[in-house]
C-alpha angles and dihedrals in degrees: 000000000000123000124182124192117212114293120256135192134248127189117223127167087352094304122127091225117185122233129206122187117216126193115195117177097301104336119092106209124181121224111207126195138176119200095208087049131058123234141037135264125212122205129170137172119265142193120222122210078259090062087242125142117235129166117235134165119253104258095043106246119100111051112158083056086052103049088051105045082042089061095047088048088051096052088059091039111056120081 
């Protein structure tokens, strides 16, 4: 079953970007949108063989991005 909380903004390189939160069974994507471009981008937290948390997009492919706009994610996110 898929859930969603009410969407938030992050700023990154001096863009407003929009963040959904979808829950899917037990995985927490982030749906990221930018009204002045079009797409979407898609980030989750993962766990390397290590059992270390790291951010990626979902598909795999664009790391460093990942790792940036997941920081800035965590920060609203954390009580």
């Amino acid at each position: 079953m898929e859930t969603q909380d009410a969407p938030f903004e992050i700023v990154y390189q001096q863009h407003t970007l929009k963040v959904e939160t979808l829950r899917i069974g037990k995985s927490v994507l982030y749906k990221i949108t930018n009204e002045q471009k079009p797409g979407v981008f898609v980030v989750t937290r993962a766990k390397d063989a290590e059992g270390h948390f790291f951010w990626t997009s979902v598909p795999e492919g664009k790391p460093d991005l990942a790792a940036a706009i997941g920081s800035l994610i965590e920060e609203q996110i954390k009580p």
